[in-house]
Backbone as JSON, one array per atom type, in Angstrom:
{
  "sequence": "XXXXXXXXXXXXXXXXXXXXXXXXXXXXXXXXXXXXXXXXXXXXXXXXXXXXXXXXXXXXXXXXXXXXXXXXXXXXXXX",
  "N": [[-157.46, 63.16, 57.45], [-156.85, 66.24, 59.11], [-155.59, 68.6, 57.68], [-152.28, 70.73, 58.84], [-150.62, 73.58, 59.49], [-147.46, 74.72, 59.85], [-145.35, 77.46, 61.54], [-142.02, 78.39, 61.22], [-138.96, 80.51, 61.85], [-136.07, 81.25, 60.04], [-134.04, 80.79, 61.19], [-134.6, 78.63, 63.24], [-136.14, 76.63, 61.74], [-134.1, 75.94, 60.39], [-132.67, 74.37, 62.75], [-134.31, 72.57, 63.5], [-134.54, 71.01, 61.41], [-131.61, 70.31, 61.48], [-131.96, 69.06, 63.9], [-134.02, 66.61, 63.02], [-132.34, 65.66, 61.36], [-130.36, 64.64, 62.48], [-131.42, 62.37, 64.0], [-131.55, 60.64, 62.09], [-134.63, 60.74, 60.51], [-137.44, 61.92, 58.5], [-138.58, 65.62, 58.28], [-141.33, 65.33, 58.65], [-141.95, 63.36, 59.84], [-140.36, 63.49, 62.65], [-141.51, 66.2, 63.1], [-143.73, 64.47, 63.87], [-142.74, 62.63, 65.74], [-141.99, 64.02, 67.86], [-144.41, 65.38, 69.18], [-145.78, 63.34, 69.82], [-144.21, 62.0, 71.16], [-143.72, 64.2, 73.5], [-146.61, 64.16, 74.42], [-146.78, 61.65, 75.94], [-144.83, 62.26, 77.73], [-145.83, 64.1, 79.74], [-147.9, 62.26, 80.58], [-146.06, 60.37, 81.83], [-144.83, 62.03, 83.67], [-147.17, 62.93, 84.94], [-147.91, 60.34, 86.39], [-145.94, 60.04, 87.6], [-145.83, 62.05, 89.5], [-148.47, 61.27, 91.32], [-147.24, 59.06, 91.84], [-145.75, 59.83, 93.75], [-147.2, 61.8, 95.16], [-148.48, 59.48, 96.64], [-146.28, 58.22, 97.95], [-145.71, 60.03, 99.77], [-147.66, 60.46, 101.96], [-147.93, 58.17, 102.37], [-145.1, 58.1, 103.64], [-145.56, 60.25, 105.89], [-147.2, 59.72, 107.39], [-145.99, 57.31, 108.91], [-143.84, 58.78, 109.69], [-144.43, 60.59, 111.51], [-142.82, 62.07, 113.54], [-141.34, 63.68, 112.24], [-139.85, 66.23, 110.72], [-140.72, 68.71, 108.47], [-138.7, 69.17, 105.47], [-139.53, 71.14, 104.02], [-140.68, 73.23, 105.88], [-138.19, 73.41, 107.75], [-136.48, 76.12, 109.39], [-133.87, 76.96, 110.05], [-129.9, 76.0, 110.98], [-129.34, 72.61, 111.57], [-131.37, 71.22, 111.4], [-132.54, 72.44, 108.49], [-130.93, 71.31, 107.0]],
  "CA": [[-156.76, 63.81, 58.56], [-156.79, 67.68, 58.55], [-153.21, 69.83, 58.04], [-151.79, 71.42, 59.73], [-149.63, 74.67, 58.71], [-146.87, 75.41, 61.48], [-144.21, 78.85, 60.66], [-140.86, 78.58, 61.47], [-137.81, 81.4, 61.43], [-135.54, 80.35, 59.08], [-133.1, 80.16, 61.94], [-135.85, 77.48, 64.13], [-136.4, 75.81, 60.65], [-132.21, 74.61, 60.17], [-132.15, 73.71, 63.77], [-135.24, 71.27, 63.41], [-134.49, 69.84, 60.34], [-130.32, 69.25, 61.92], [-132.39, 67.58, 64.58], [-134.44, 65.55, 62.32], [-131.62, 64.75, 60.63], [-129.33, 63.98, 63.49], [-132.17, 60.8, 64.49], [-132.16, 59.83, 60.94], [-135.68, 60.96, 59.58], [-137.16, 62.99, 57.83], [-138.98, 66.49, 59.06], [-142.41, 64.94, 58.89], [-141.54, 62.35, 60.97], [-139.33, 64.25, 63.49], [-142.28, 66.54, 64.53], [-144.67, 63.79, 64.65], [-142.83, 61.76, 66.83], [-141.87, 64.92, 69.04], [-145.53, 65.47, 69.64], [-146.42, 62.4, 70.54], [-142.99, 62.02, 73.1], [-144.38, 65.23, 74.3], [-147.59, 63.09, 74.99], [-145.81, 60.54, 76.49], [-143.63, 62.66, 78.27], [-146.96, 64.14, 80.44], [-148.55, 61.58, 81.02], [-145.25, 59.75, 82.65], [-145.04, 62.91, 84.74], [-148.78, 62.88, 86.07], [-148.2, 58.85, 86.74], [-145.05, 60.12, 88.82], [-146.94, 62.97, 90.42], [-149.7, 60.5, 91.94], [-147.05, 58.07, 92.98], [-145.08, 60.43, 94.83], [-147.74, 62.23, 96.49], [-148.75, 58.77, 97.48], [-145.43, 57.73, 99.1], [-145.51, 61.3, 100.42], [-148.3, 60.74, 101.95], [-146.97, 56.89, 103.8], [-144.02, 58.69, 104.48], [-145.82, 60.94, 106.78], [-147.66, 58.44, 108.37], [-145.24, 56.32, 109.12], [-143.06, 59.56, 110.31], [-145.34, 61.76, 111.55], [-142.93, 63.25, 114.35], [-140.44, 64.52, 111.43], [-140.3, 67.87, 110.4], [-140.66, 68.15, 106.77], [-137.8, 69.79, 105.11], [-140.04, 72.79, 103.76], [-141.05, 73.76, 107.41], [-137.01, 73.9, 108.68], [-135.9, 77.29, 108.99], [-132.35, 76.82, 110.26], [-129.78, 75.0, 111.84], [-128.55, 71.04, 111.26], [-132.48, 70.55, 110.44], [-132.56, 72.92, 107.45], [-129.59, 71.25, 105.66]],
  "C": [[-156.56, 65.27, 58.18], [-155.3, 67.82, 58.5], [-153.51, 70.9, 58.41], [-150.28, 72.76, 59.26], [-148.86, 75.01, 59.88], [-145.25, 76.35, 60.58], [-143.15, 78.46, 61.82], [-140.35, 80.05, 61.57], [-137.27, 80.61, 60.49], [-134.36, 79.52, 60.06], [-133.25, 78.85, 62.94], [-135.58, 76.64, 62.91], [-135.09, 74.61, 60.49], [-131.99, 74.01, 61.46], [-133.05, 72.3, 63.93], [-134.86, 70.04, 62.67], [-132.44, 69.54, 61.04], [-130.94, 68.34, 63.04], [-133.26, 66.32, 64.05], [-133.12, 64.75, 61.4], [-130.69, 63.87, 61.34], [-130.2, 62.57, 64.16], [-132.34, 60.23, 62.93], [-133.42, 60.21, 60.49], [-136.1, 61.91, 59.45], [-138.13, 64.2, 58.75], [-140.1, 66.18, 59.36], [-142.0, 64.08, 60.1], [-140.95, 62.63, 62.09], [-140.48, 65.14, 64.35], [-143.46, 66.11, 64.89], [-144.41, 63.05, 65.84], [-142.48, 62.89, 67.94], [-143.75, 64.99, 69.26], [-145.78, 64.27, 70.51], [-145.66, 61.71, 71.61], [-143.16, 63.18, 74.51], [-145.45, 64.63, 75.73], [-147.32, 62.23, 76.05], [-145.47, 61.15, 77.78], [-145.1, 62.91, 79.55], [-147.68, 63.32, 81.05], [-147.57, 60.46, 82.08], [-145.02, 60.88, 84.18], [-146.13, 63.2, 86.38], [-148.65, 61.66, 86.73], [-147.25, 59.48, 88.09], [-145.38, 61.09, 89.94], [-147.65, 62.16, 91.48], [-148.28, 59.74, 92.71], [-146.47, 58.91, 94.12], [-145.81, 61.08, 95.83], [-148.07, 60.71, 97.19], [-147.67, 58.09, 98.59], [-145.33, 59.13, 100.12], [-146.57, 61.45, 101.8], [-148.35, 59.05, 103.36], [-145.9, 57.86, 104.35], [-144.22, 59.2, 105.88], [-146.42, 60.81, 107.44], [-147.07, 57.91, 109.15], [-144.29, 57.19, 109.9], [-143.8, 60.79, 110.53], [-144.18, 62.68, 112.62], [-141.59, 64.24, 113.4], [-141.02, 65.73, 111.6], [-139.86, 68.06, 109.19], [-139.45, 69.26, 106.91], [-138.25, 71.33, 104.43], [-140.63, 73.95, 104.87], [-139.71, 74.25, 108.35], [-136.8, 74.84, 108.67], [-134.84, 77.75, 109.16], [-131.71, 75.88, 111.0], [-129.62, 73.75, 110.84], [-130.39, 70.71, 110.35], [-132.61, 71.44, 109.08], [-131.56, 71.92, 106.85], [-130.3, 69.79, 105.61]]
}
């Protein structure tokens, strides 16, 4: 597995390692599993992306004579 060299401040450096320490492990471990929650984190995003355009997408089917909320420009329908 290659390495990887990553630079801190010194002031970045104590805040990492109190957050590695504040979950219990150690700094290796701390910004492997941030990477890969990162990972995670994206890919739960894109899943929620897709679904929402897809209810977005019944919604406006199903209510076509609405008037979307980014189209109001004042008035009881803006709010």
């Amino acid at each position: 597995m290659p390495s990887l060299n990553v630079s801190f401040t010194p002031e970045e450096l104590e805040g990492v390692r109190a957050a590695a320490a504040a979950e219990g492990k150690s700094l290796k471990t701390y910004l492997h599993d941030l990477g890969v929650r990162e990972q995670q984190r994206r890919q739960f995003v894109a899943g929620a992306v897709e679904w929402a355009d897809r209810l977005r997408e019944e919604f406006g089917q199903a209510f076509s004579d609405e008037i979307a909320p980014s189209e109001r420009t004042s008035g009881a329908d803006a709010a």
